[in-house]
N, C-alpha and C positions, 0 to 999 in steps of 0.2 A: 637798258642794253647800251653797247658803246657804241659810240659817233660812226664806226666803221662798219659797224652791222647794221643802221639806219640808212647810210648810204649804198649799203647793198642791197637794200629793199627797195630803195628810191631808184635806182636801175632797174629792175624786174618790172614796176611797177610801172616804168615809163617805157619800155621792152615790153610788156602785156596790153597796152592801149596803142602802140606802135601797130601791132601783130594782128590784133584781131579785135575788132567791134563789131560785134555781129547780133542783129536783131532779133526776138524771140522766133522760135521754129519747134516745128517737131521733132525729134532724134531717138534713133533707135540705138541699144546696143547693139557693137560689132557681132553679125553669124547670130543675133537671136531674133527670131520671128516677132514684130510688132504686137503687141495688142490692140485691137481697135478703141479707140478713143470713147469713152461714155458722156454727154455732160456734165455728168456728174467730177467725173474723175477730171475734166479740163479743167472745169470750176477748181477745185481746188489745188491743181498743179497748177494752174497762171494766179490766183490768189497769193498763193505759198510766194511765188516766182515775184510778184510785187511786194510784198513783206518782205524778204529778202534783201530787193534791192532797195527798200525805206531805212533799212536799217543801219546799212554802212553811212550812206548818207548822215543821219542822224548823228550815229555815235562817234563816227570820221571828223564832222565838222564843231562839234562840241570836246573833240582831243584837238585837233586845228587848232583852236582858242587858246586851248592849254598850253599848246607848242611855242606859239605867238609870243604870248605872255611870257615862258620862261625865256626864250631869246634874247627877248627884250630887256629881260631882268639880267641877263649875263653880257649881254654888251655884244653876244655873237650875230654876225652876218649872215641872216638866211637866204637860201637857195631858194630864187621864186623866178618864174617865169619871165621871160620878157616881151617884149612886144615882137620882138624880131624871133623869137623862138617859138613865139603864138601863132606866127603867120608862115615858119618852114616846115612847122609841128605836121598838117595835114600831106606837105609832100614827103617829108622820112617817113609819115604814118602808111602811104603811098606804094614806096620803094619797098618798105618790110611786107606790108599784106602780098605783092606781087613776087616778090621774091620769095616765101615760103608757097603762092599756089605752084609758083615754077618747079620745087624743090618736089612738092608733091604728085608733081605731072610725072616727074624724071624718076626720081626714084620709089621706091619701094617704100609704104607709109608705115610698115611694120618699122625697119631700121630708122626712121627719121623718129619717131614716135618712139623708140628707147632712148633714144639720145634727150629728146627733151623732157621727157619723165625724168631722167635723171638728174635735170637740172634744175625743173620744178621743185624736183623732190626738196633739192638743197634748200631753195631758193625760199619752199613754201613753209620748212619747217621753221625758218629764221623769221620769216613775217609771223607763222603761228605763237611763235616763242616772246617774240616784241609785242603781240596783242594781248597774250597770255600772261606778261607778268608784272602787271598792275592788282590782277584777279590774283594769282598765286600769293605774291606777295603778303595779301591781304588777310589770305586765306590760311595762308602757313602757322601750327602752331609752335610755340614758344620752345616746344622741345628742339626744334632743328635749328638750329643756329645761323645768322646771316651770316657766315666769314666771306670776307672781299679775298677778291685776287686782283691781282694785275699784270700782264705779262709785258713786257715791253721789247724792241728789239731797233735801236737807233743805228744808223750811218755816222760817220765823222765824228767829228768834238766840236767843241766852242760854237761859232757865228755857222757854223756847215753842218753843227749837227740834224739830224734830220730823222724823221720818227717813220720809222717803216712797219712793224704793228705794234699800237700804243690799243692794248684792251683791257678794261675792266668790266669784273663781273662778279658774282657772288654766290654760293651754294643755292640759293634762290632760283637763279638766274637756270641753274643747271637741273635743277629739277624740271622747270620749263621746257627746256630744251628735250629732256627725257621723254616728257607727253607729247611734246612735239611730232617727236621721233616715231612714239610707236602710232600716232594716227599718220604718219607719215609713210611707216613700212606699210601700214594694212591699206591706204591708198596705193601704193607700189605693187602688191601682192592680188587688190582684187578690184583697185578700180571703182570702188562702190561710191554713188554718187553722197553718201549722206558726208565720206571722208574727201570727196571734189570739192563739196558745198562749203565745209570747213576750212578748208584752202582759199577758197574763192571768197571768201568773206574775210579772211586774212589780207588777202591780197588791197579787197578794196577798200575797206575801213584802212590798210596802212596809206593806201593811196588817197583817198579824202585829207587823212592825216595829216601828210607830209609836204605831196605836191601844192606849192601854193603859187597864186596870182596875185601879185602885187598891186592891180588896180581894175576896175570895172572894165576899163577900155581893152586891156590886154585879153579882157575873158570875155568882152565881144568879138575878142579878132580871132580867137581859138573856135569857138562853139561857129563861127561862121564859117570857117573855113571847115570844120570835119563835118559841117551840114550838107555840102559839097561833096565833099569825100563822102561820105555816107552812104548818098543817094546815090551818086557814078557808079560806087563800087556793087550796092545791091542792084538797080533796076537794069545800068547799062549794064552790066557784065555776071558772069556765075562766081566770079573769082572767091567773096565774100564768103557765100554761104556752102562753098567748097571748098576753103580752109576751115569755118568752121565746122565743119562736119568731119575733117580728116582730123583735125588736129585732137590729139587723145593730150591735155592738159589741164590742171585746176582754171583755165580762164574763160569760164563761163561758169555761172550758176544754173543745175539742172533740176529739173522735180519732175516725178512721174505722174503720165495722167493717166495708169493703169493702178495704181499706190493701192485703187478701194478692194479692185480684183486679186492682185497679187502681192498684196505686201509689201515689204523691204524689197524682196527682190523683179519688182518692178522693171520693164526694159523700154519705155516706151513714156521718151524725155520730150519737158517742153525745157527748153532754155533760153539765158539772156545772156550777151555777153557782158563782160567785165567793164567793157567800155563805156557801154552804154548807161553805166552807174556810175564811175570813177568821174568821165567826163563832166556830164552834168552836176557832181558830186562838188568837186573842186568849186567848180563856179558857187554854189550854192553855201559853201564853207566861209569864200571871200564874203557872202553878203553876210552872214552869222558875224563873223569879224568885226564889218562896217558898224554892225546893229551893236554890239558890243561895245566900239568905240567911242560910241555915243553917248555911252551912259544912262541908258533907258530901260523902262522895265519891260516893257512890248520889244519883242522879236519879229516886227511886221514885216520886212525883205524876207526875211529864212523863211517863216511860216507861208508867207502867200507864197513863193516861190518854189518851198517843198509841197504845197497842196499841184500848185502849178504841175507839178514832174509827174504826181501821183496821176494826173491827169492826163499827162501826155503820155504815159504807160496805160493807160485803160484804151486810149485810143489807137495806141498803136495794135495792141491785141484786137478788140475792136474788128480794126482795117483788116488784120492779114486775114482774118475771118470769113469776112467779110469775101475778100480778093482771093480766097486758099493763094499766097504769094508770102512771102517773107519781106517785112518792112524795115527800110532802115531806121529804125527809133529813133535815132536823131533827124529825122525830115519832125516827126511831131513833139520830140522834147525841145529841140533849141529854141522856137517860136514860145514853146511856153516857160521855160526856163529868163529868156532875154526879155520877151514882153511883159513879163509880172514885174520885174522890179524897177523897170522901165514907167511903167503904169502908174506904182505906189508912188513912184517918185516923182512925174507929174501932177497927181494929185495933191500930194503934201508939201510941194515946191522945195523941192532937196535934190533936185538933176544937176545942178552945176557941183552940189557937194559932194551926191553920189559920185558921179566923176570927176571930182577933185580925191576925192579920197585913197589913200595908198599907203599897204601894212608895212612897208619900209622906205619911208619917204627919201628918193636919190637927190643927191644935192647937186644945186644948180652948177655948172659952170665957171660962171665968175666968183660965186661962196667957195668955189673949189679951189682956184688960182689963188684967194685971197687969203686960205685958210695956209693954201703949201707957200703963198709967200711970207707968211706972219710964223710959219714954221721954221721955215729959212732964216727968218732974219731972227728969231729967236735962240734958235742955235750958233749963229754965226756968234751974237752979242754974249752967248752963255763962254764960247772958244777964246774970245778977247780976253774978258774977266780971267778966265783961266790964265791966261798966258801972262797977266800984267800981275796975276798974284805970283806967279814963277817965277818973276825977273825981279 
């Protein structure tokens, strides 16, 4: 897909873990009467609910690698996090979950909840369509033809000129778009969580994907600060788990733990939100990276550290069980997410490398002055020659 539909995912997607991380809970559909819960039926709606979130993880941080690698092959500048945007990330995270309970106090959740249906809708069938068409692609046969298009539409001429939509795409591309669309009307039309689930796994496989950390450190100063935020927002206040319950959008994964009594049309949701997989997610992708960069054939940071998460998902279900309380998931995954590879890394004497390491090393300073004055005077010296062949 083109550069400008990847960056419009990469918005939603940092606008979706802004909005809402919200920790497994129970959830009813709106106006229908609960089913009571069996253990049976828990068992298998928080199982599904952890498969779920194993997977984006997974398959997020294995396209991450891929991502990496081609960037790197094209000489392009990736978009990665910083240290300073690691450490504002939990207070915009802050401002947006407080601003949509406010929104939900004030007005009317029916009208707030079209508006953002409709932007999901956009939003989720473009993330669907970029998940979807490595699989299409592949799958297409020989009879339908790839033809490219490209649309373009530039400002000015010469040194001004300026690319205001530069898109390509292919018949391929558009078939995608098509399946996109129609799991896209029939979440529009009916809401049904198996077409949420499909959204929601779009969303966070793009966000493992895309959103990256350029170094260990920067992904301790994030997972710390929204460990904070996490907690404030579920234990001190309602705010959390009353956006997540108002808000009718693809950002949480839901599964029913009535599925065994009533089928498909199930109304009696356990859920995770989107956050609480992306976040951990990322971090977990940058160590995939590291292991990678290494040139080794053990994956020991990813593996410990995705057993790690699986772990701290058991406990968090566990807890709220335990508590009937809704937990912030991140009080129990950062701890196990940070101390696993913290651990490994001690052990096998790789903690100055681990934090040394970074998927787009920024250059120092004085390599920077020395490099624009050796540019400088490289030009200056090329303008002389010129001038002295003129004369």
């Amino acid at each position: 897909m083109a550069e400008e539909v990847i960056g419009t995912v990469k918005e939603v997607l940092k606008g979706i873990i802004e909005n809402v991380n919200a920790a497994p809970k129970n959830e009813s559909a709106p106006g229908e009467k609960k089913t009571p819960s069996t253990p049976e039926g828990m068992a298998v709606a928080y199982s599904s609910l952890v498969v779920m979130a194993m997977l984006p993880i997974i398959f997020g941080s294995i396209r991450s690698v891929k991502l990496h690698k081609l960037k790197k092959s094209t000489g392009e500048k990736a978009d990665t996090m910083t240290k300073k945007d690691a450490m504002y990330f939990p207070l915009i995270a802050s401002a947006a979950l407080f601003g949509l309970y406010l929104f939900f106090k004030i007005f009317q959740k029916v009208h707030i909840n079209y508006l953002l249906t409709g932007y999901f809708f956009v939003l989720g069938v473009i993330a669907l369509a970029h998940l979807l068409s490595p699989v299409i692609n592949s799958l297409m046969p020989a009879a339908v033809p790839k033809v490219p298009f490209h649309i373009l539409f530039t400002k000015g001429e010469g040194k001004h000129k300026e690319d205001i939509v530069n898109y390509k795409f292919s018949t391929h591309d558009i078939v995608c778009l098509v399946i996109s669309s129609v799991i896209g009307v029939w979440y529009l039309l009916k809401k049904h969580w198996i077409a949420n689930n499909l959204f929601g796994l779009a969303f966070a496989i793009n966000g493992v994907e895309m959103l990256h950390l350029n170094n260990f450190v920067t992904g301790v100063i994030l997972l710390s600060g929204l460990f904070f935020y996490d907690i404030f927002w579920v234990f001190g206040t309602n705010v959390m788990v009353t956006v997540a319950k108002s808000f009718e959008a693809p950002i949480k994964l839901v599964f029913p733990q009535d599925l065994i009594e009533n089928g498909l049309n199930a109304s009696n949701f356990a859920m995770l939100g989107l956050g609480d997989i992306v976040i951990p997610g990322i971090f977990i992708a940058l160590l995939l990276r590291f292991d990678d960069s290494k040139k080794r054939k053990t994956r020991i940071y990813f593996y410990s550290t995705l057993i790690a998460y699986f772990l701290g998902l058991l406990a968090t279900i566990f807890v709220m069980h335990v508590f009937k309380h809704a937990q912030p998931a991140l009080l129990y995954l950062v701890p196990a997410c940070m101390g696993t590879p913290l651990l490994v890394a001690l052990v096998r004497g790789e903690l100055k490398v681990l934090f040394a390491y970074e998927d787009h090393p920024e250059e120092k300073p004085e390599k920077k002055e020395k490099k624009e004055k050796d540019e400088s005077t490289s030009s200056s010296s090329s303008k002389k020659k010129e001038s002295k062949k003129g004369k």
